[in-house]
N, C-alpha and C positions, 0 to 999 in steps of 0.2 A: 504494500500500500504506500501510495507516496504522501510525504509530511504533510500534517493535519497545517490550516491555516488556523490559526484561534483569535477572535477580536479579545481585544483584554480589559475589563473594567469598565463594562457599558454601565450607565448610569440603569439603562431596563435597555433590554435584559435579563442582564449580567452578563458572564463570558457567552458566546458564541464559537465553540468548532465548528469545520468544514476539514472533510476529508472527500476527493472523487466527486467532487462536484455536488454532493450533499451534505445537509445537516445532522453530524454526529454526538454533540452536546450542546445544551442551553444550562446558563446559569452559575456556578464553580464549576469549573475545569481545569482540575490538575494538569501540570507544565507537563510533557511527554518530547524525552530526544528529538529532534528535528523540527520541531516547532516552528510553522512561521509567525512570530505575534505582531499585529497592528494595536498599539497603543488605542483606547476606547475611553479613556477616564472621562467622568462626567457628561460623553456621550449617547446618544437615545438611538439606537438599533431598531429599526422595524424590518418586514418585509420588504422588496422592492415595491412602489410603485406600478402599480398596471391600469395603463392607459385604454381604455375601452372604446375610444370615438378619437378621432384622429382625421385631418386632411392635410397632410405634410404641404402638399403642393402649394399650396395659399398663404404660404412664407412668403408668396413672389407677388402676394396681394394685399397684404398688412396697412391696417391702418386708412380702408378706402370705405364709399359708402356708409360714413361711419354714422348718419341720423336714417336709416332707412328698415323697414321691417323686410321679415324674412322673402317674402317675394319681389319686392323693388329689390335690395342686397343684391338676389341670385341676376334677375334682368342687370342691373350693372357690371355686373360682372363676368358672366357666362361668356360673353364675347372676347375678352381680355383672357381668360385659362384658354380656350380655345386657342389660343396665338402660343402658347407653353412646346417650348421642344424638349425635347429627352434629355439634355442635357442641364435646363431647364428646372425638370421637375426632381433631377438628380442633386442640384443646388439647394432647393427647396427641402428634400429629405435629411440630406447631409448635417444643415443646419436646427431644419427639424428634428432628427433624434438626434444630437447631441446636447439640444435644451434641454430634452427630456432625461438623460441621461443626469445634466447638469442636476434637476431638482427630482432625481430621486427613482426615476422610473425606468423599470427593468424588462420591462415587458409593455409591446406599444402595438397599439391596432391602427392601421392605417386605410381608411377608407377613398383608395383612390377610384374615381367615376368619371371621371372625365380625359378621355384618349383622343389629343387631335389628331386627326387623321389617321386614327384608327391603326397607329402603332404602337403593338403592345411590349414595346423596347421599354415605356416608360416603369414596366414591372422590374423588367430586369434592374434598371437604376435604383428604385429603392433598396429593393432585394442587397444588393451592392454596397449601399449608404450604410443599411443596418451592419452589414456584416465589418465595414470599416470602424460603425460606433462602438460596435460588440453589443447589442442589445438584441432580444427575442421580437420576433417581426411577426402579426398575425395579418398579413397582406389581401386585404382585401379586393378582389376583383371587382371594382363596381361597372356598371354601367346605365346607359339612358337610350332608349329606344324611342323615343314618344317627344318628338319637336312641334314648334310651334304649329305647324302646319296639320297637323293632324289632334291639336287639343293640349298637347303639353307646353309645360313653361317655356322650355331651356330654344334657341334657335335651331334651325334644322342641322346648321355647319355644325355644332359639336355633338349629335346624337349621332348612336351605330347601329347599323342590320343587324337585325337579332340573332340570326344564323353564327355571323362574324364574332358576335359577343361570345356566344356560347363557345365555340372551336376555339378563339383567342383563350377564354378559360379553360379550357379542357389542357390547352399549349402551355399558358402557366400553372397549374397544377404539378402538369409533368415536368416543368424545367424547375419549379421550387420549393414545392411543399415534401416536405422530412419530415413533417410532424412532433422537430425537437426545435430549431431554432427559426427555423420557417411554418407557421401554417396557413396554407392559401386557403380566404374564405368567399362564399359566392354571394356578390353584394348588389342587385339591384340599386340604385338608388332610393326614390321616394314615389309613392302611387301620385303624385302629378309629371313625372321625367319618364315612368316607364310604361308598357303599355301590360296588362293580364297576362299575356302567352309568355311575357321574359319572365315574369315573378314565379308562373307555372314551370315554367320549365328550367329554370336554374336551380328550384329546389328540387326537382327532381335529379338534374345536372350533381347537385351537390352532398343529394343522399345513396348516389349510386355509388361516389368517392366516401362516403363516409366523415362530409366536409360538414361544416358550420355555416349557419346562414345570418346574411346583416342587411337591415335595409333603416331609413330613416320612416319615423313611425309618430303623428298624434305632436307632431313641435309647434303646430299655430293654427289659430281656429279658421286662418285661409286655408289650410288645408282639407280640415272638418268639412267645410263651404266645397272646397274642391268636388271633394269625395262624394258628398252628397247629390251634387248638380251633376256630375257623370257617369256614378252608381248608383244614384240613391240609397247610398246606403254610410254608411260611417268607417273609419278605416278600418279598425279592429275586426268589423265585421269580415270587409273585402279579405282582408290578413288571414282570416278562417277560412275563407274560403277558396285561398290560393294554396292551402299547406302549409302557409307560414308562422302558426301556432305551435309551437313546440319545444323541449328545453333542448333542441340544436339549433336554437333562433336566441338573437340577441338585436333591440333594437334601441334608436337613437333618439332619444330625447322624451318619447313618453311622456308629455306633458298634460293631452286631452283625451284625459281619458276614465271613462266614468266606473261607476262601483259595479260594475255586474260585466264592461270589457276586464277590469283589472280581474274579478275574480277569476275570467276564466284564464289569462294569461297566467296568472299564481299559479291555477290548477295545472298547468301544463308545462310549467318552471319555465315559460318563457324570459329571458333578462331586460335589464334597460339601461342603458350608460346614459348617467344623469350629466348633463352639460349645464351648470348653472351659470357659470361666468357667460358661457355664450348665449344663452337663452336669456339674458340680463341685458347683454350688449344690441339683438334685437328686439328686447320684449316681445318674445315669446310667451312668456308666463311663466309660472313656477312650477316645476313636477310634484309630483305627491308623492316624494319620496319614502316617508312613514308607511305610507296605506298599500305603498306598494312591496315593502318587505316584508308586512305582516300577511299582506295576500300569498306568502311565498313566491315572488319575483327574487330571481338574483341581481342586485344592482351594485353597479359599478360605477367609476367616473371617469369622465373623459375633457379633455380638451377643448374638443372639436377643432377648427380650423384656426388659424391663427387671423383670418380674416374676420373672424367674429370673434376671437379671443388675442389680446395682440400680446399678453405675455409668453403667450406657448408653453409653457411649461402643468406641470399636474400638482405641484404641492400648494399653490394657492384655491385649487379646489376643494381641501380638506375644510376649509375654515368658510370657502361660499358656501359651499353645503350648507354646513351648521348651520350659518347663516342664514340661506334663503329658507330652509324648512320653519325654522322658529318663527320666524318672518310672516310665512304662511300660513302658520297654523297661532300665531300668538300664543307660542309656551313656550317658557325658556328650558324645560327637557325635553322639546320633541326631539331633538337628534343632539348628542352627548358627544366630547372628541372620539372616544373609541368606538362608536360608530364608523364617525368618517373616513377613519382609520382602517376601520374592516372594511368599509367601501371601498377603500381605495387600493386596498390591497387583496384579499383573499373574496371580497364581494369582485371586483375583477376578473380574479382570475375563474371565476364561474363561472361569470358570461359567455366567459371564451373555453370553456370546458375544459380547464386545466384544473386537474385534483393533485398536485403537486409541487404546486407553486400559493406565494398569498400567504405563507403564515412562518414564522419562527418557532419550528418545532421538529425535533429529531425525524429524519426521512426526508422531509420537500430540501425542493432542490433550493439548492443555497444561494439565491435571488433575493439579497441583500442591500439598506441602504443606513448608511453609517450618519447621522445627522450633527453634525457642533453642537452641544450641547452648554459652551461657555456663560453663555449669557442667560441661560434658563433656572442657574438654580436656586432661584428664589419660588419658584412656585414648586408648588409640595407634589405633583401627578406631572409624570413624565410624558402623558399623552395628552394633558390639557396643556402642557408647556408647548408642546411642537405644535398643535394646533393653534390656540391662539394668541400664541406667542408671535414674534417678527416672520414674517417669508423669510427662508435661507435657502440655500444651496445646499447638496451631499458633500460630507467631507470625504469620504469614500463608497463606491457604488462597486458589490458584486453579480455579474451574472452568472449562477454555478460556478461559484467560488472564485470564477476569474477576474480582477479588477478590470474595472471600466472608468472608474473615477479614482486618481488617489489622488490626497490633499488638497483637491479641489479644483483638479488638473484632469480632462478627459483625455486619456490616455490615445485613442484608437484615430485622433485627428485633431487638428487645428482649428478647433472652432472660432477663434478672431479671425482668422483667412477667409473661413468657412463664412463668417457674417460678410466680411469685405465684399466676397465673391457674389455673396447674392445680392447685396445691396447695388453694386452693380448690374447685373442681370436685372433685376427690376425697374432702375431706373429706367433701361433702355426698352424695357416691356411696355412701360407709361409712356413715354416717348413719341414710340410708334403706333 
């Protein structure tokens, strides 16, 4: 066996080994020959971070449309990702997980749906990005069938043949998913971008593989309006009726959505990646994050785009959460830090049907984030410290034991370059 790594004197915790890319003690752990020890004192240890909702590519859109609700946003925009080249959305990634990396998150879902010109090289770039971050990538295939011209939102220029979708997925499947540090998932977009036969047939596309399904679900009462005027019917329902109830289903934002859709989504362990920051920055409205854990829903938190969240990063959503639930329901216990906490970490990793990852505990894989703890010990609860305490950065970040962050330094690339680089590419995006 080769030398245990051990964190040494986490404030919570306590010690942490790591042998083989797993967790072999919590709490004292006697010193063993070969030891590699990372100093920990008055440090707070959790699990990694896992990101549930992601649009890496919108690094190269930051900061735009910034008074406009969720459908003016997408019209603004749509036309400008449509101009994105592969190398483009590789800058975008690049920069994008290594924020993520930076505050804490070790596991990132990335919902990319938008392919100009219907080259699906832009998979292969992410796929690429993560592997240089060192972080676990759940790569979402999205896509959009359904243009302006036939009832949906997005222009006809960046929507694809359904036929092309599917085979382009079938393509990255085969060139990416290993189901340890890649898993490809099959992501329609949202029921106003796609049309019934892609939603029907990619779940099926993606239960024949044994994949996991994502699509955006219930974010704005435009949509509810959508849904209504083209089905008559509400989305949740449509969602049933496409197959896409189920706990291989994980969906984005879940904000409208009533007591008897949520029940049956609980009943079916379907998930929700709560995006409060970004659902804040559009008012969208508030999720019912409470009503939906007690329904049995697995909920997670996510980023979303950085065009609708322009910090990018996941540990400022431990403390919106809190926030916006309390908020919403006027009690100051409806959601406690070590909620947010399991949200963000082991409510994550279920979305995305990982039972191995999301917790500090002998066995899960040793998907680790080491937090500064300097400035916190004056409050008496180590998890009300990191939550409502300052936003920081990881002082050190493992993915299966292997560093990804040390001292505050991401190891696997130059993220100051990595910023310079894109902040170029974008300018010349606006530009033109």
């Amino acid at each position: 066996m080769s030398p245990r790594l051990v964190l040494r004197g986490a404030r919570h915790p306590g010690d942490v080994a790591v042998a083989e890319g797993r967790i072999v003690a919590v709490g004292t752990v006697p010193a063993e020959p070969g030891d590699e020890v990372v100093r920990c004192e008055g440090d707070v240890v959790t699990a990694g971070l896992v990101n549930t909702h992601h649009h890496l590519y919108q690094w190269m859109t930051r900061g735009r449309a910034v008074g406009c609700n969720l459908f003016d946003w997408l019209v603004e925009l749509y036309p400008v990702w449509g101009q994105l080249s592969v190398e483009d959305v590789r800058a975008a990634a690049l920069v994008g997980l290594g924020e993520l990396a930076a505050t804490g998150c070790t596991t990132a879902s990335d919902h990319h749906y938008l392919v100009p010109r219907g080259d699906d090289a832009v998979f292969d770039a992410i796929v690429d990005a993560a592997g240089e971050v060192g972080l676990r990538l759940h790569l979402s295939r999205g896509s959009m069938d359904l243009g302006e011209s036939l009832g949906g939102l997005p222009p006809d220029h960046v929507v694809e043949d359904r036929d092309a979708i599917l085979a382009s997925t079938e393509s990255v499947i085969a060139r990416h998913h290993d189901g340890e540090m890649v898993h490809v998932t099959v992501a329609p977009c949202s029921p106003f971008s796609v049309t019934p036969g892609l939603m029907v047939e990619s779940a099926e596309l993606a239960r024949r593989h044994g994949l996991r399904l994502h699509t955006h679900l219930c974010e704005t009462v435009e949509e509810q309006e959508h849904c209504l005027e083209r089905f008559g019917r509400r989305p949740v329902e449509m969602l049933d009726e496409w197959g896409w109830v189920g706990d291989d289903v994980w969906l984005a934002h879940g904000i409208h959505i009533d007591d008897d859709e949520m029940g049956r989504l609980g009943t079916a362990g379907t998930g929700v990646a709560h995006c409060p920051s970004s659902n804040a920055r559009v008012a969208a409205g508030m999720c019912r994050v409470t009503d939906l854990r007690a329904a049995g829903c697995p909920v997670g938190l996510g980023v979303d785009g950085v065009a609708s969240n322009e910090s990018g990063g996941l540990f400022g959503e431990l403390r919106q959460a809190l926030y916006t639930a309390r908020l919403r329901e006027l009690r100051p216990d409806a959601l406690m830090p070590a909620d947010t906490i399991e949200m963000g970490t082991r409510g994550g990793a279920q979305c995305l049907g990982l039972d191995d990852v999301g917790s500090v505990q002998v066995g899960m894989r040793a998907d680790l984030a080491v937090w500064p703890g300097d400035d916190l010990g004056d409050i008496a609860d180590a998890l009300t410290a990191l939550v409502l305490g300052p936003d920081r950065r990881v002082r050190h970040l493992f993915v299966e034991g292997r560093a990804v962050v040390a001292d505050g330094l991401l190891l696997g690339a130059d993220l100051a370059k990595a910023h310079r680089d894109l902040a170029g590419r974008a300018r010349r995006l606006w530009e033109a």
